[in-house]
C-alpha positions as CSV (number, residue, x, y, z in Angstrom):
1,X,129.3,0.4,-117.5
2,X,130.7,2.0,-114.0
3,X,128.2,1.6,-111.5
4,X,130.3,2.7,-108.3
5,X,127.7,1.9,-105.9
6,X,126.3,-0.3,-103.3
7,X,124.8,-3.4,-104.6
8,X,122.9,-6.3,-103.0
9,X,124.4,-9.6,-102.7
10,X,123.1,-11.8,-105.2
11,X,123.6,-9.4,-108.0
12,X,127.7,-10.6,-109.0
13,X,125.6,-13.6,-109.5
14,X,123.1,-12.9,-111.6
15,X,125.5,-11.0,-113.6
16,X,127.5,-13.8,-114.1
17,X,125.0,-16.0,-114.9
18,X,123.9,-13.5,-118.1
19,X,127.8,-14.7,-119.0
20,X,129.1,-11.2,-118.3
21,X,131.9,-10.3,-115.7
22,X,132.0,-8.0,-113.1
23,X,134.4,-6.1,-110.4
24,X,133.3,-6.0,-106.7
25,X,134.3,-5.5,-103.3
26,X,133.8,-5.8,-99.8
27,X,133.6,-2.1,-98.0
28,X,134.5,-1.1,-94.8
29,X,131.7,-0.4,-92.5
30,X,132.3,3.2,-92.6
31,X,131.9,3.3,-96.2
32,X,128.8,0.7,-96.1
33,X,127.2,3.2,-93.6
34,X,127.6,6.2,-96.2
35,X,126.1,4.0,-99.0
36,X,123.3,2.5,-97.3
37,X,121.5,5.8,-96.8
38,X,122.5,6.6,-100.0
39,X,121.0,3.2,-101.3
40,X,117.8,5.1,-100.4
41,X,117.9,8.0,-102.9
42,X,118.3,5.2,-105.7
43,X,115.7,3.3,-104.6
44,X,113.3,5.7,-104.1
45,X,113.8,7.4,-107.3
46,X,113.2,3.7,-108.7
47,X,109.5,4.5,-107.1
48,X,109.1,7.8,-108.7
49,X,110.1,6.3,-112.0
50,X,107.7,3.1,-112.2
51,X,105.8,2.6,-115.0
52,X,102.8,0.1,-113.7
53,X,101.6,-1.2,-110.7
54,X,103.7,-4.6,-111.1
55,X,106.6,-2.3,-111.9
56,X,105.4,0.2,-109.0
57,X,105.2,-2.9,-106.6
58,X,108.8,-4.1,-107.4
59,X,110.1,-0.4,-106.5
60,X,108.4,-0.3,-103.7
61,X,110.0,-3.8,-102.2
62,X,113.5,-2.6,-102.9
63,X,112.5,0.4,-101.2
64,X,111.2,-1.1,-98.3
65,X,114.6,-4.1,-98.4
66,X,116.5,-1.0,-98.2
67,X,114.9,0.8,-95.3
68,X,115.0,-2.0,-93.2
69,X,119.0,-2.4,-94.1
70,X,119.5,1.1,-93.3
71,X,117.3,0.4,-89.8
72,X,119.3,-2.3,-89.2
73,X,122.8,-0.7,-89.4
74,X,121.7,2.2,-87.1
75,X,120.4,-0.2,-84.6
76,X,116.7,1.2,-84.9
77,X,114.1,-1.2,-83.8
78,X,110.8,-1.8,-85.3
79,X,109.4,0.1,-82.2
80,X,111.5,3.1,-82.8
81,X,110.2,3.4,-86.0
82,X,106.4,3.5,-85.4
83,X,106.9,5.5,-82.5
84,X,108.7,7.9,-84.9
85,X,106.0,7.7,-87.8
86,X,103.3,8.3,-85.3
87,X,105.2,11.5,-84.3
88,X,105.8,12.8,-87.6
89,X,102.0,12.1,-88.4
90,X,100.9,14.1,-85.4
91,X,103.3,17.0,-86.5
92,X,103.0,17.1,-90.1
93,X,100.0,14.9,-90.6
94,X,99.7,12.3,-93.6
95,X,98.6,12.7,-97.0
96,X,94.7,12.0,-96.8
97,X,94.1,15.8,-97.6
98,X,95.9,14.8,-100.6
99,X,97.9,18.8,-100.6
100,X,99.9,20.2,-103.3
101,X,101.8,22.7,-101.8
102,X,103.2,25.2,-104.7
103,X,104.6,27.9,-102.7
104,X,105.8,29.4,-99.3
105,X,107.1,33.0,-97.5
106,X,108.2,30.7,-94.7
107,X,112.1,30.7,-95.6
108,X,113.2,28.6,-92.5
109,X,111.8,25.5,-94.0
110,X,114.2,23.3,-96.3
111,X,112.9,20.4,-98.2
112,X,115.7,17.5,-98.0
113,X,114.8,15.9,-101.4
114,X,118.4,15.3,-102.8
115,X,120.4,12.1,-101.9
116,X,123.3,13.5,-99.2
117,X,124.6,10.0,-97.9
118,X,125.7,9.9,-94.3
119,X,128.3,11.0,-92.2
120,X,128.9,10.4,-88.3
């Protein structure tokens, strides 16, 4: 099975102790940067795809190991990051309201829901 993607550090291991072999190498830290964010898109669809709140809760730390990889490469502190959610809340709000939204006329809005990686 080709893979071709990021994967974290202990999983050569566990592969090899199932008794199976695997290929991996060390990227650059250009190419680490465009996988990281793309990390993301994997790991959140993981979330969308649970099946259980055991399952759902597994997802979710992967997730969340992945974030705070991706915060770490781009040198964004913890700080940063509240400040930024509590921007975003006042903008946008949260999801109390629980809001479906179905449709819009308002064509200068584009939903970023696809997996893009990164580029500098």
């Amino acid at each position: 099975i080709y893979y071709n993607k990021l994967c974290r550090d202990n999983v050569p291991d566990i592969i090899a102790a199932k008794g199976f072999e695997c290929d991996v190498r060390e990227v650059d830290h250009d190419e680490y940067r465009r996988e990281i964010v793309r990390k993301v898109y994997e790991e959140a669809s993981g979330v969308s795809n649970h099946s259980g709140r055991e399952s759902l809760l597994k997802e979710l730390a992967d997730l969340v190991i992945t974030l705070d990889a991706v915060s770490k490469e781009f040198g964004i502190t913890d700080e940063e990051l509240d400040e930024a959610v509590e921007k975003s809340i006042e903008e946008k709000g949260g999801y109390e309201s629980m809001l479906y939204l179905s449709w819009s006329s308002d064509t200068e809005y584009l939903s970023r829901d696809q997996g893009k990686g990164f580029d500098d």
